[in-house]
N, C-alpha and C positions, 0 to 999 in steps of 0.2 A: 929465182923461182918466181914466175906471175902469170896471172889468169890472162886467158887467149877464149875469143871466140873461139866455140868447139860444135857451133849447128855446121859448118861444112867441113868439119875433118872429119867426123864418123861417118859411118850410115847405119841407121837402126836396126837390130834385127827383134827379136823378139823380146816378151817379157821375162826374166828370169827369179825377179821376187820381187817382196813388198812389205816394208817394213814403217813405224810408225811417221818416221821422218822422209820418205821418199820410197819411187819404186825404180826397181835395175833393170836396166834393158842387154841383153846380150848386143855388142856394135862390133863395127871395126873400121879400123882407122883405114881412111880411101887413097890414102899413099901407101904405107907397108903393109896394109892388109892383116893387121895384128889382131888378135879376138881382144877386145876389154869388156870391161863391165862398166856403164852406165848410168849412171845415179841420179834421177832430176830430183831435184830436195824439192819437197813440198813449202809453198810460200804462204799458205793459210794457216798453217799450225803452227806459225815459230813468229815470234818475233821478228823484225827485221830492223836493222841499222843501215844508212843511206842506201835503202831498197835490196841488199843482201842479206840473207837470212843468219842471225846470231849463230844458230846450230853447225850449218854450214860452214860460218869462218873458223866455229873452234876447232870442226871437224879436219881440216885445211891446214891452220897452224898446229894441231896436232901433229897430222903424219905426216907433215913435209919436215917434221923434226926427226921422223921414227926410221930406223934402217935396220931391217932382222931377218933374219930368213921367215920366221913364223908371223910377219905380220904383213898382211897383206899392204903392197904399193900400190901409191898414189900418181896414178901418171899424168893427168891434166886437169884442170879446173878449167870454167869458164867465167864471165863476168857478169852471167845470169845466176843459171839455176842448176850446171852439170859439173857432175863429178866426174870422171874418165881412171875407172881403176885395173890393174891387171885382172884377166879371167882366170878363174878357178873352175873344172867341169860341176865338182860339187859340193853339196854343204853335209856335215855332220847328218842333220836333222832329219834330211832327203836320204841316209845311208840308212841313218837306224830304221825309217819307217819303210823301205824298200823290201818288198815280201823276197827278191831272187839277191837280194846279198845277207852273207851272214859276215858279222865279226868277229871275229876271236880274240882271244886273251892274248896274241900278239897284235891284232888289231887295238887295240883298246891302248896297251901301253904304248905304241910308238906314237899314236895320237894325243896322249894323256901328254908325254913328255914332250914335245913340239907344243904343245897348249901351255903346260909347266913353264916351258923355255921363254916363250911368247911372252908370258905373263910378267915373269922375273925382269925382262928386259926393260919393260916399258915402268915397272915400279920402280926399277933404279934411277927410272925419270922423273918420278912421281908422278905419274900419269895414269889415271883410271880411268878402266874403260866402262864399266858399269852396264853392261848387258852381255854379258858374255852365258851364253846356251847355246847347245848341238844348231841352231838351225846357223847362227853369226859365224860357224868355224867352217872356214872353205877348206875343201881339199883338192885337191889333184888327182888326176888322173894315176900317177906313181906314188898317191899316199902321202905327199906334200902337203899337212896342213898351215894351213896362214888364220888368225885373226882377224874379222872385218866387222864392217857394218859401226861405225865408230862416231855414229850418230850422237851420241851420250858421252861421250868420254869427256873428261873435264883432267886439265893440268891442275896437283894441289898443290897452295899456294906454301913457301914453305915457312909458316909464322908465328905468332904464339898460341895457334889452334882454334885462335875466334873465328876464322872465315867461315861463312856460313854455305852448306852445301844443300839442295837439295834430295829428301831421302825417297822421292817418287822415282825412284830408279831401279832401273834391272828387274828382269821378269819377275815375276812372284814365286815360280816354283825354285828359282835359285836365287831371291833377294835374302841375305841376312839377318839376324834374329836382330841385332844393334840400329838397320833401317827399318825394318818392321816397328819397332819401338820408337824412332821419333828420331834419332842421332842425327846430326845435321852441321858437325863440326868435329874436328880432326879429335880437341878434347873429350869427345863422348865417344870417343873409339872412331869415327869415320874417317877412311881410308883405302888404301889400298888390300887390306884383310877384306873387305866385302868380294873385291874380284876373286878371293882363294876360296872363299866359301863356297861359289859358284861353281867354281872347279871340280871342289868335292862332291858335288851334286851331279855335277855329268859324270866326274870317274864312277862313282857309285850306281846311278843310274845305266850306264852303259856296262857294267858289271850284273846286274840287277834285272836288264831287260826293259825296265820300266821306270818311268819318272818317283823317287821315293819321297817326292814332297809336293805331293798335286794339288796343292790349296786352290778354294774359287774365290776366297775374301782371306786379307789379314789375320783377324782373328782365327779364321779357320787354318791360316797357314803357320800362326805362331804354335797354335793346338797340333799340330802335326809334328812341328819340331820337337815341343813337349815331352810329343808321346817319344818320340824318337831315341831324344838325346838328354830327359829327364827333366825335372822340373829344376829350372835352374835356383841356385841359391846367392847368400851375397858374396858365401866364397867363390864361388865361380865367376861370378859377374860382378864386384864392387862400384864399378861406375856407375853400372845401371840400377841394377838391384838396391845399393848404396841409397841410391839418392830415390827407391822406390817410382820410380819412373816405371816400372812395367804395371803397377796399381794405374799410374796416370792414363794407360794405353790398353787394359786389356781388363775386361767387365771382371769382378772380384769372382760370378760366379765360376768363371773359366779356369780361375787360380784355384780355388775353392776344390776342383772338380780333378786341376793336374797338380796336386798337393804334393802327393806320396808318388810319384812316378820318379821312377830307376831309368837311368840310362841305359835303353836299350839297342843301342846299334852294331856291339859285335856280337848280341843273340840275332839280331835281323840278319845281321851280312854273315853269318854263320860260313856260307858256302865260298867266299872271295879267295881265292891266297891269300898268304897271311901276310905278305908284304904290303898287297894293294888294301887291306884292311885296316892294318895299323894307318898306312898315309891317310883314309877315310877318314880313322879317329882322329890324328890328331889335328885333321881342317874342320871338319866338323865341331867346332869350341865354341863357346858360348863368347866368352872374352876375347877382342879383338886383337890384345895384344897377348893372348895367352895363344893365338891360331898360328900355328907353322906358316911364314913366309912362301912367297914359290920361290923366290932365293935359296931357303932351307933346304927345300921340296923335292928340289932336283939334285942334292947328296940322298936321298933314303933311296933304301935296295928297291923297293919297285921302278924306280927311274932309272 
C-alpha cells in the first residue's frame, strides 16, 4: 500500500459535500472509468508533519487496516492533499431530509444493523471513529450502508488508560454525556461507548422523526440529556459523579434546577416497538461501561 500521484488519474466531477476536515468531489478514474469519491483534506486546519497533514495520515493508517462490508473503502491516496474512496449514491442525512422518500421501520432496522455491524467491527480494533451522524453514513443505491468520513477517528492505544484523548469530538447532537463533561482518557470512561451513544441517537432519532437532542452549546446539551434520561446520580455514574466532576463542568444553577428529574425516555419513545426501545434504553446510560457494547447490540431481538 503507498501513495501515488492521483491529479492525472481522476477527472473531477462535481462537488458532493463538505465536512470539517475536507470537501468530496464526485471523480472518476480516466482508465476504468469507476465513480469514487474524492477527498482534498484541507491544509490550513490541521497540523501538518513533513508537509502532510496529521488528520490525514491517521485517516490513511486507519482504513488501510479496516476490511467490512459496512465501512466504506479506501481506494488511493496521494502524496499531497487526495483521498480517492469508493462512491456511495447517498448519505443517511440527504435520505432523512429528502421530502419524496419515506423510511420505514424496515428501513430503519436494516440501516441500524449494518451501522451496529460497522461499528462492532472496528471496536474489536479498538478504533474510534468519533463522528458518527445520518449525514457520515453512505448508502447505496440497494440500501448498502458503509461508514465514512473518518476524519476523526483515532486508534486507542491499549494501556493503563493514561493516554490522553481529546473530548472536542463528534457532533454535539450525538456527543456523550462522559465527553460533554471533560473525560479525555480511557480511565474516565473514554472510549469506544462514545461511538454507541451516537448510535442511539440516530436509531432513536430516525425512529422519532426528528433529532432528540438538538443542543446549540454544552451546557444546553447536557440539560437536554438531563431532562431526557434524568438527573444522573453517583450510582449511575461513579467515575464521574464520584469524583464530582460534573460540579467542575456544569454551573450549580443547572444541577440546582435538574435536581429531581426522573428518567424519562421510555415515556418519550412511548410509540417505538418495544424491541427497538429497549436497545434505545440500554445505549442511552449515563456510565460508560454500564452502555451495551455494538458487540452486545447485535444479539438483542431488534437486530
Amino acid at each position: 500500500w503507498s501513495l501515488r500521484d492521483l491529479t492525472d488519474a481522476y477527472t473531477m466531477e462535481h462537488q458532493i459535500g463538505e465536512g470539517v476536515y475536507g470537501k468530496v468531489h464526485r471523480a472518476r478514474d480516466v482508465v476504468t472509468n469507476e465513480e469514487v469519491a474524492l477527498k482534498k483534506v484541507k491544509t490550513d486546519l490541521t497540523m501538518e508533519k513533513e508537509g502532510f497533514p496529521i488528520t490525514a495520515l491517521r485517516e490513511i493508517q486507519i482504513l488501510k487496516e479496516l476490511a467490512h462490508n459496512n465501512i466504506v473503502a479506501l481506494g488511493d491516496a496521494d502524496k499531497s492533499v487526495y483521498l480517492a474512496f469508493e462512491y456511495l449514491e447517498h448519505d443517511l442525512g440527504g435520505l432523512i431530509e429528502s421530502q419524496g422518500i419515506e423510511l420505514t421501520e424496515d428501513h430503519v432496522g436494516c440501516y441500524v444493523k449494518q451501522l451496529v455491524s460497522g461499528a462492532a467491527y472496528i471496536h474489536s480494533l479498538n478504533v474510534l471513529h468519533r463522528d458518527i451522524k445520518a449525514s457520515n453514513l453512505l448508502i447505496s443505491s440497494d440500501g448498502h450502508l458503509k461508514i465514512g468520513d473518518w476524519g476523526l477517528a483515532r486508534l486507542q492505544a491499549d494501556n493503563d488508560g493514561k493516554q490522553y484523548y481529546t473530548n472536542r469530538v463528534i457532533t454535539l447532537w450525538y456527543r456523550p454525556p462522559e465527553l460533554l463533561l471533560g473525560s479525555t482518557k480511557s480511565a474516565d470512561g473514554y472510549g469506544t461507548s462514545a461511538d454507541v451513544w451516537s448510535i442511539g441517537c440516530i436509531l432513536a432519532e430516525l425512529l422519532y422523526a426528528k433529532p432528540i437532542l438538538p443542543g446549540n452549546t454544552e451546557i444546553e446539551q447536557l440539560a437536554l440529556i438531563f431532562e431526557l434520561c434524568g438527573t444522573p446520580t453517583v450510582e449511575d455514574w461513579p467515575n464521574v459523579l464520584g469524583a464530582e466532576k460534573l460540579f467542575m463542568t456544569v454551573s450549580h444553577s443547572l444541577c440546582q434546577t435538574l435536581q429531581m428529574r426522573r428518567r424519562k425516555l421510555r415515556d418519550k419513545f412511548d410509540s417505538f416497538e418495544r424491541t427497538a426501545l429497549d436497545l434505545v434504553d440500554e445505549i442511552l446510560v449515563y456510565d460508560p461501561q454500564k452502555r451495551i457494547s455494538a458487540h452486545s447490540a447485535l444479539d438483542r431481538a431488534y437486530l
